[in-house]
N, C-alpha and C positions, 0 to 999 in steps of 0.2 A: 323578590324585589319588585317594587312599585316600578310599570313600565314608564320610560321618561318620554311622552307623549310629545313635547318639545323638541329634544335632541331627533329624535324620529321623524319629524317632518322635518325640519333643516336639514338633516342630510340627504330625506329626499330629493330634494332645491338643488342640492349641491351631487347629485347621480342623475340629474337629469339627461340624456344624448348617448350618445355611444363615443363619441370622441369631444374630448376639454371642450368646451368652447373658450376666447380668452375673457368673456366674461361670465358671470356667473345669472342666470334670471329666476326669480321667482315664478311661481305656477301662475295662470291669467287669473283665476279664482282665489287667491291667497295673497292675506295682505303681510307683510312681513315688518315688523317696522323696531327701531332703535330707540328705545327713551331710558331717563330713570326712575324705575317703578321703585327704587328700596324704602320709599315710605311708604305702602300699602302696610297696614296693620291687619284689615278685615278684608272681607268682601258683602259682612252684612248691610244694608243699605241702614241701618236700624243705628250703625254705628261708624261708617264710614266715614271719616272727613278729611282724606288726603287726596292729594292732587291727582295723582297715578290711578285710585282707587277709585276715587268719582269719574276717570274716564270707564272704566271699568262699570261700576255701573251703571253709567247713563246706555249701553249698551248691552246691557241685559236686564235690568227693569225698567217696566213704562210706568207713568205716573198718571196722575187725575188729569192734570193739565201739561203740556211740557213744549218745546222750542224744535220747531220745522227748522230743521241743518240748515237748508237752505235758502233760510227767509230770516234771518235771525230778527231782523228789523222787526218784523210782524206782532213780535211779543209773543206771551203763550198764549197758544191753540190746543184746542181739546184732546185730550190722548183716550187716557179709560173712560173719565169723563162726557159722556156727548154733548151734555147741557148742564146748566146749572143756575138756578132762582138765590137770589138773594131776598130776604126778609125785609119788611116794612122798617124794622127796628134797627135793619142793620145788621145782626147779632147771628144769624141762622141761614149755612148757603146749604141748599138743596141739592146734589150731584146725581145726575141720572147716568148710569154707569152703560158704555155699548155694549154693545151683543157682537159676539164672533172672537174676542180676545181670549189666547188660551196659553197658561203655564209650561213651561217646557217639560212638564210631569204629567201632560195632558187635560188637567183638570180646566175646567171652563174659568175664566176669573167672573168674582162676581163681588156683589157691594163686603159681603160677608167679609172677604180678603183685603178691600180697602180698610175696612174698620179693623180687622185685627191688626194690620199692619202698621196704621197711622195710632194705634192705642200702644202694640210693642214698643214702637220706636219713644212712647211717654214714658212707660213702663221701667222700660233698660235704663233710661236715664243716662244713655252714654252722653261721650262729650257735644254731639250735634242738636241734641233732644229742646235746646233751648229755642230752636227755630220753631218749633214747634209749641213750648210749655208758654211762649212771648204772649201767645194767644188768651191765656187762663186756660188752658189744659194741661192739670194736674191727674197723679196717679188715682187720689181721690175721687176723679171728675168725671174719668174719659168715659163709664158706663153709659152717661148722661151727657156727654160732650160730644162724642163720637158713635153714633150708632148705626147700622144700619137696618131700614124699618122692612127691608126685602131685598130680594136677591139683586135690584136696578138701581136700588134709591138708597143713597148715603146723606146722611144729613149732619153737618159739622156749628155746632154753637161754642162761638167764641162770646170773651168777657165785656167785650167794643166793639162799638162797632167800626171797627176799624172800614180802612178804603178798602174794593173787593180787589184792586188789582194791588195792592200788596199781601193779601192772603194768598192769593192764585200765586204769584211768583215766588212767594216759601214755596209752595206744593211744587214748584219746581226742582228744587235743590234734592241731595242726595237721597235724602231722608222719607222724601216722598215718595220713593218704588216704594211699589207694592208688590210682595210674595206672597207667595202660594202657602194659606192657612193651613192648608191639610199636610203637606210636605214639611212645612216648619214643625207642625205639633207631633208629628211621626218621628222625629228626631230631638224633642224636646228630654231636658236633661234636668231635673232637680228643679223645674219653674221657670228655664230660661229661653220659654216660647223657639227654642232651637236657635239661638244665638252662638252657642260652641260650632254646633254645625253648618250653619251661614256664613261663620268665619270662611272657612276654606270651601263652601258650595256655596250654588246659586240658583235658583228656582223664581225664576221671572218670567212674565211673558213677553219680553223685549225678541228683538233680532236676533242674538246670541245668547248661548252659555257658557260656562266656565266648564272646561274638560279638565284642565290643570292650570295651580298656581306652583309655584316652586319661588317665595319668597327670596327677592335678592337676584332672581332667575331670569326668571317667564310666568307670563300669561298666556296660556292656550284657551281661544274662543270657534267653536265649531258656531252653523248655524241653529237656531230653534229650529226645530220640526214643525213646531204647530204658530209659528210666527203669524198672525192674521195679514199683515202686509205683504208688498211685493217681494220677490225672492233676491234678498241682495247680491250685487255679483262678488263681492268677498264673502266666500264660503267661510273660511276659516280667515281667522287672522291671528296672529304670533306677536307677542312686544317682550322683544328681549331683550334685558337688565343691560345695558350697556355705558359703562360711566364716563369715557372718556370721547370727548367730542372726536381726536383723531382716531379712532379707530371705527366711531361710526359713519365719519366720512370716508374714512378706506372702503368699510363694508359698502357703503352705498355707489362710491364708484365702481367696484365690481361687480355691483347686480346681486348682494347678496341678502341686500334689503332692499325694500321699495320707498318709507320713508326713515328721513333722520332728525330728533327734534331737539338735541342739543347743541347742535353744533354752536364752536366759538365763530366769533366775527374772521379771526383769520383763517376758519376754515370754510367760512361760508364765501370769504373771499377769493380760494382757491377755488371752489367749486364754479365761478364763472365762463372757463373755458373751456369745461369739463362737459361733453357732447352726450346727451341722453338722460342729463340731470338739468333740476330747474329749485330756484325757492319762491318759497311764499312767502311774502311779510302780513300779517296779521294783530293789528290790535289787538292785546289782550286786558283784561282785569287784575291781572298779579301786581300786587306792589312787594315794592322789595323793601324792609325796613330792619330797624336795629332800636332794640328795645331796654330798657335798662329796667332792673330788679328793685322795687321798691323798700325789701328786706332788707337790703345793704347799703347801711351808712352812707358809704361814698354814693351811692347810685342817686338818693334822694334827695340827696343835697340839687335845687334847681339850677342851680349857677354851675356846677359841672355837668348837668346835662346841656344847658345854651353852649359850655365850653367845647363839647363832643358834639354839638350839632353844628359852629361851626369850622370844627377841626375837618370836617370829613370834606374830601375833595368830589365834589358830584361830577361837575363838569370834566373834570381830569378824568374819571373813571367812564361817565358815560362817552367820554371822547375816544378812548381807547381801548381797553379792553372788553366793553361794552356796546364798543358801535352798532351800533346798527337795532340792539337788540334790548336796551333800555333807555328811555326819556326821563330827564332828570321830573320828578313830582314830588310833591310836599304837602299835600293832603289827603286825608284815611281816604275820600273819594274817587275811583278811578274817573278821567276821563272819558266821555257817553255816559255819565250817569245824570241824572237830576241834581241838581245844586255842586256839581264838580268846582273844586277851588283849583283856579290856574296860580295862585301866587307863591311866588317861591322866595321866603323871607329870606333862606340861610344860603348863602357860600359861601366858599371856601376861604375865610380870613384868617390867619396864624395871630394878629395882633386882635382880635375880638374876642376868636378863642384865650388868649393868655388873658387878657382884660377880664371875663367873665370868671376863669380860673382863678385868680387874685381874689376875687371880691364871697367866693366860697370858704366852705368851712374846709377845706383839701387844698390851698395853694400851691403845691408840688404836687396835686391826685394823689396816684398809690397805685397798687396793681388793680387790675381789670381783667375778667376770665371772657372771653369772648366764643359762646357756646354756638358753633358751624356746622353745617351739612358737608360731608365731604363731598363737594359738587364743584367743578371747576369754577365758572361764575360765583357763585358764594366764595369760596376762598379767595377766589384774586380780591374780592370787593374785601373779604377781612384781614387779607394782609395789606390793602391800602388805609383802612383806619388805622390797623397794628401799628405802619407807619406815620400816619402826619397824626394820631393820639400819641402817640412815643415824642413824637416832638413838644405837647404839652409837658413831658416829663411822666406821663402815664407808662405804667410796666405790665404791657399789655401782653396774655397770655390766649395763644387758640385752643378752644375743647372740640378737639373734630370726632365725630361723630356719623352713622349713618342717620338718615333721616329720622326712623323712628326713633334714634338713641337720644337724638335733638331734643324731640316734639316731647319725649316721656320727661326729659328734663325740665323742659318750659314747662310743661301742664304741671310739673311739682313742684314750681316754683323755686327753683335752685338756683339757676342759673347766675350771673350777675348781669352778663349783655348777651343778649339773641339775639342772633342776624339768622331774620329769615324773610319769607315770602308768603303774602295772602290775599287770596282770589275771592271775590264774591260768589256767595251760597247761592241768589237768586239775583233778578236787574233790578232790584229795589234799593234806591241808598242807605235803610236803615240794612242794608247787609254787614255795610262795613262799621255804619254808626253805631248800630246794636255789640258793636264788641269790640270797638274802639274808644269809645265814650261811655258806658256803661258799665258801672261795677259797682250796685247799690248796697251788697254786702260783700267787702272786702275779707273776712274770717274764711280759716283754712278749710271751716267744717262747711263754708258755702260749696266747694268743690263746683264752682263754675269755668271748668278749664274750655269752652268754650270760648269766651269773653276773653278777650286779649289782655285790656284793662286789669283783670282779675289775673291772671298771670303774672301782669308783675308787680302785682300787689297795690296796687291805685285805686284808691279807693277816692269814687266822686260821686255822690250821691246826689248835688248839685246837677253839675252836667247829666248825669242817668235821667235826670226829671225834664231837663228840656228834649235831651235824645227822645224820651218815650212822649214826648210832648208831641213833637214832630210826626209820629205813625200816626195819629189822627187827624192832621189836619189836612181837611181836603181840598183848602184850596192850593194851588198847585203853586204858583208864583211863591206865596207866603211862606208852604214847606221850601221850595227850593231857598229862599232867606234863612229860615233857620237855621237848614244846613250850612249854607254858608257860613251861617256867625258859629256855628258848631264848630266847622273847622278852621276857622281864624282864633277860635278861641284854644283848641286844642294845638294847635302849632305851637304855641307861647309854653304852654302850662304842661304839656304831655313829656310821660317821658321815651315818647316814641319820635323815633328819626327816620321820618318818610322822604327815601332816597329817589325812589326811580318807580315807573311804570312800563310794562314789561311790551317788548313789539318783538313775538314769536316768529324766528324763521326756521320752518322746514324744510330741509332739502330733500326733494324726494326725483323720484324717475320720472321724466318729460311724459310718462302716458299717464301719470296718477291724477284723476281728475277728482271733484269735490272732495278734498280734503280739508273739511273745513272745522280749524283748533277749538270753535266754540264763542269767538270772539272775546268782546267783558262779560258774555253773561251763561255760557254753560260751558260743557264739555265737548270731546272730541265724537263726531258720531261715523261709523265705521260703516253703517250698511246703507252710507248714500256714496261712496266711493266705489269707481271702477276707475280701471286699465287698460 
């Protein structure tokens, strides 16, 4: 039997002393912390695109370029990368790779690994690979798109010359760790550059690696050996599968984790006079939205989508069960980004909503499958639409599901209404606009489950041409304009109902310091945190 690496250090935590103490503390070197991971699908960076899993790993692969925890303002800063020339034409950025970065396999990294890795991750074709293909690198291409001409020098020819600081900030996102060429190809399976194997391993030259996943479980992350950075003071850290807000506040008042990142508003509100705990609020990029299936009659119809955008009660929910922890927003842009839309067209009217109902092809609706994460937050927010859509006369049904059962439904386009949440890939607006507004070929055999648009089957090849309009234009006011009329125009016409923008509290122990969630534009980074 595979030893449970997990269970094993928790109970150390929990045998520490010779007599009880009445709370419980974690080791000074160990981070222990409460989320929910149960959408991890991979752990390959080639193919990763979920919440839990890009915390994962932003802290075990480095990238070309990538985001100082502690400066987040600063934008990216050089990681493998030390420098890097841009072309007269625009079309061709030069990467001069440092020297002293090493694989937790021990292998030295070198250009050689950035090129195989940013060609896989084309190659696979998974669902992230478009942040990447946006460029004109195709399967076709990448020999001649992606090369590196020596062990220092990587050299990346895109199709535009797009802005350099929207290229850099892709290279930020998941997809851009880089792993260890030799390790992947030594566990390559049938042509699949070790993608079976990267699912459950990791071989980066990040902080940490992956000891053990236990899907639904735990994450166990010991440190790299050969890390070139300073030595973090969280040796290991533990994130274990915990779904319910009161139980990770119990655990956290005990001392039996250090942080907790689900917590509801009433328990975050308990925790106030609770001595030895503390929260952080943190602006995040997540919006939370509800998405209707273009495939289904009723969903298309636009007049029942205006009816269900203003049936939904924003202000009710973010007032309450919400507090603290969502701000009512209505466009694909997060808040801190460039051309961010503050206007909020829709609340909460019952006589607008029946008015726009009436003037549809559904007068009375019909039923509605509304496809959930079984996540506390998500369902309260889906049994208040369940609600005031039940008052339009809709017979509105939940498909709960865990996260992966969700996301495999959306991306097959089943679904009729998804209520979910999405975070920006890099701090570039075409993050959200590239797969909010874009879906140039709507066909099933496109398989761009990337693209939100394409999901639920919206096809705008209009809007795609101003969206990719927009990546090129450098002057900065002017994009910021576009955006804007992008998302004034997609509030009308979308059948996406952008509810809230996400302000993360974690409760964690009064000694846990730089804990910082990633703000709107990365991840959680683990080895700038001590205690």
């Amino acid at each position: 039997m595979k030893k449970n690496f997990v269970a094993a250090a928790v109970a150390a935590i929990m045998s520490v002393g010779v007599a009880a103490p009445v709370f419980a503390e974690t080791p000074p070197n160990m981070l222990v912390i409460a989320n929910r991971i149960d959408d991890i699908k991979t752990l390959d960076p080639g193919e990763s695109f979920e919440f839990a899993g890009s915390d994962v790993s932003r802290n075990v692969y480095e990238k070309l370029v990538n985001f100082d925890p502690l400066d987040l303002d600063a934008g990216y800063q050089p990681e493998l990368a030390e420098s890097w020339e841009i072309s007269e034409d625009g079309k061709t950025i030069t990467f001069t790779i440092a020297e002293g970065h090493v694989f937790s396999s021990g292998n030295p990294v070198t250009a050689k690994d950035a090129e195989f890795s940013l060609r896989r991750a084309v190659l696979l074709d998974k669902t992230p690979s478009f942040i990447l293909t946006q460029f004109g690198l195709t399967a076709d291409n990448v020999e001649e798109t992606i090369k590196a001409t020596d062990d220092r020098t990587l050299v990346l020819t895109l199709d535009k010359p797009y802005a350099l600081s929207f290229v850099l900030n892709c290279l930020t996102s998941t997809i851009g760790g880089i792993v260890d060429m030799a390790s992947a190809m030594e566990n390559e399976v049938d042509g699949d550059m070790g993608n079976d194997w990267l699912r459950t391993n990791t071989v980066g030259s990040g902080p940490y690696k992956v000891v053990e996943w236990k899907p639904n479980e735990s994450v166990l992350m010991d440190l790299n050996p050969n890390f070139h950075g300073d030595k973090p003071a969280m040796e290991r850290v533990i994130v274990q599968h915990i779904q319910e807000s009161a139980t990770q506040r119990l655990q956290l008042e005990r001392g039996d984790i250090d942080v907790a990142r689900n917590l509801s508003p009433e328990d975050v509100a308990g925790l106030a006079d609770v001595e030895g705990v503390k929260v952080v609020d943190e602006l995040r990029g997540r919006l939370m939205y509800f998405s209707a299936n273009q495939k289904k009659e009723l969903m298309a119809d636009p007049k029942v989508i205006e009816a269900l955008k203003y049936a939904t009660d924003y202000a009710g929910m973010s007032d309450s069960f919400l507090k603290g922890q969502y701000t009512v927003h209505q466009a694909f842009l997060p808040l801190t980004f460039l051309g961010a839309l503050e206007e909020k067209p829709y609340s909460y009217d019952m006589d607008a909503a029946k008015a726009a109902l009436a003037e549809s092809g559904f007068p009375d609706c019909g039923p509605i499958k509304i496809s959930v994460r079984d996540a506390q937050e998500r369902m309260d927010i889906a049994q208040s639409l369940q609600n005031t859509w039940g008052q339009l006369g809709c017979d509105v049904e939940l498909i709960v599901g865990t996260g992966a059962q969700t996301l495999d439904r959306y991306r097959a386009r089943e679904h009729d209404i998804y209520l979910g949440a999405w975070g920006p890939d890099y701090p570039d607006p075409n993050t959200n606009a590239g797969t909010f507004a874009v879906n140039p070929d709507n066909s099933d055999e496109a398989g761009a489950t990337g693209l939100l648009a394409w999901r639920n089957a919206w096809g705008i090849p209009e809007m795609s041409e101003k969206t990719l309009a927009a990546v090129v234009e450098n002057d900065t006011e002017k994009r910021k304009q576009m955006y804007l009329d992008l998302q004034r125009e997609h509030q009308k016409t979308s059948p996406f109902g952008i509810m809230f923008q996400q302000i993360e509290q974690n409760g964690m122990g009064a000694s846990v310091e730089n804990f910082v969630a990633g703000g709107a534009t990365t991840e959680v980074s683990y080895w700038v945190i001590t205690k």
